[in-house]
C-alpha positions in Angstrom: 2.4 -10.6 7.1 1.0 -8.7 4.6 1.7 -5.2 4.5 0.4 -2.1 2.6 2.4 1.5 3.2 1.3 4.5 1.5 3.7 7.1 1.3 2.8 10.9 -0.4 3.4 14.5 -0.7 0.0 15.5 -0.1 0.1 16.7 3.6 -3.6 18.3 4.1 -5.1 14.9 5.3 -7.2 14.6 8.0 -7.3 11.9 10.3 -10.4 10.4 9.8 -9.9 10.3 6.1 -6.9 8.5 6.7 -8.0 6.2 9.1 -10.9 5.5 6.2 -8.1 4.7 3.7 -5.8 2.1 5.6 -9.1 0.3 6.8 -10.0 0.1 3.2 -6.7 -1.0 1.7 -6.8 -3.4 4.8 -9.3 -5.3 3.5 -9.0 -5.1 0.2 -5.4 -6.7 0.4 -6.7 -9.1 2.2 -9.3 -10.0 -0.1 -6.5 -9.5 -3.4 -4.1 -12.2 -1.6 -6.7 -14.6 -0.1 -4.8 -14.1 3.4 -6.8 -13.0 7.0 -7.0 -9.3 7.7 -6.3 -10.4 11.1 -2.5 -10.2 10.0 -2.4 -7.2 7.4 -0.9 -4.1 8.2 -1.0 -0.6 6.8 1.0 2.3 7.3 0.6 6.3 5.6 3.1 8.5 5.6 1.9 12.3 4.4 4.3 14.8 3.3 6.9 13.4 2.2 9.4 15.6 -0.1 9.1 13.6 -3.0 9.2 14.1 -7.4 8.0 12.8 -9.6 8.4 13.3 -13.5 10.5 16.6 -12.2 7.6 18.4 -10.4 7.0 18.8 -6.5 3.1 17.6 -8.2 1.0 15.4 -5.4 2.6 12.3 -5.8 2.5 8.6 -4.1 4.1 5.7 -3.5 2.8 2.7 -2.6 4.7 -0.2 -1.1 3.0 -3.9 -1.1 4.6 -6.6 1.0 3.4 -10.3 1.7 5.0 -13.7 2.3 4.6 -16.1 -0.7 4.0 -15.4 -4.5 1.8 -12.6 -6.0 1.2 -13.7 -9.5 0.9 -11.5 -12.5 -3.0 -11.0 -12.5 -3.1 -10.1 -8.6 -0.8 -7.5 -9.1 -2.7 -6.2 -12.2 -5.2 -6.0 -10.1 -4.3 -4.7 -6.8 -2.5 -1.9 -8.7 -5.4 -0.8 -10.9 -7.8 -0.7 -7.4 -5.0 0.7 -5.0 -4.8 3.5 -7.7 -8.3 4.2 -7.9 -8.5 4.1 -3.8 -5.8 6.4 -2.7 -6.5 8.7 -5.8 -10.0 8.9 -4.6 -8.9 9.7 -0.7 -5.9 12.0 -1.3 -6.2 13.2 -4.8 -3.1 12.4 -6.0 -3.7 11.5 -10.1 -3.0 7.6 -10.6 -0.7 8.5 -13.4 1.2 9.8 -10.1 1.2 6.7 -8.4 4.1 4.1 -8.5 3.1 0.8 -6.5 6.2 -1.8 -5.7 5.0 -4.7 -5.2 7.5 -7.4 -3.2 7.2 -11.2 -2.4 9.1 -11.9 0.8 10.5 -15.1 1.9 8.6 -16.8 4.7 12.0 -16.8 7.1 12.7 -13.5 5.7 9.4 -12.1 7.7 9.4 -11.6 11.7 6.5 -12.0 13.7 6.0 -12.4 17.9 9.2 -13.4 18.4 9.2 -15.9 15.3 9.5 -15.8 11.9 7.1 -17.3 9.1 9.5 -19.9 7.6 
């Protein structure tokens, strides 16, 4: 249920750094939200046409997704280490990087034929 998608301009990427990148977001959302890896999922998307501040600059967004309540302090936090991690892989400045985070309802969120709620 939870769900991490990184979405960016940058499009020289290589596969294995990416691969690096959602494994480590992986687990650390899964660590930030106290839920199993076993049910996170990550997505990238590279170059995307995207602005930000008016320039064509590397930029990112970030979109965070889980069922339930993310408080104030886990969202501090998750946003000050996502920054630091996808800056460090794709080298996009965190003063580039917008993260959304969104609670979703449990019935809100399907899952093998079901929902969560």
């Amino acid at each position: 249920m939870p769900f991490i998608k990184v979405q960016t301009s940058v499009s020289a990427v290589q596969k294995a750094e990416v691969e690096t990148l959602l494994k480590t977001l992986s687990a650390s959302l899964a660590k930030h939200i106290g839920k199993p890896e076993s049910y996170v999922m990550t997505a990238f998307e590279p170059n995307v046409s995207m602005t930000f501040g008016g320039t064509t600059d590397p930029v990112c967004y970030v979109e965070v997704k889980s069922v339930g309540t993310m408080s104030a302090a886990q969202t501090k936090a998750m946003s000050q280490d996502f920054c630091q991690t996808v800056s460090a892989a794709i080298a996009v400045p965190p003063n580039r990087i917008y993260i959304e985070f969104a609670d979703a309802k449990g019935y809100m969120w399907g899952w093998n034929g079901s929902t969560f709620g």
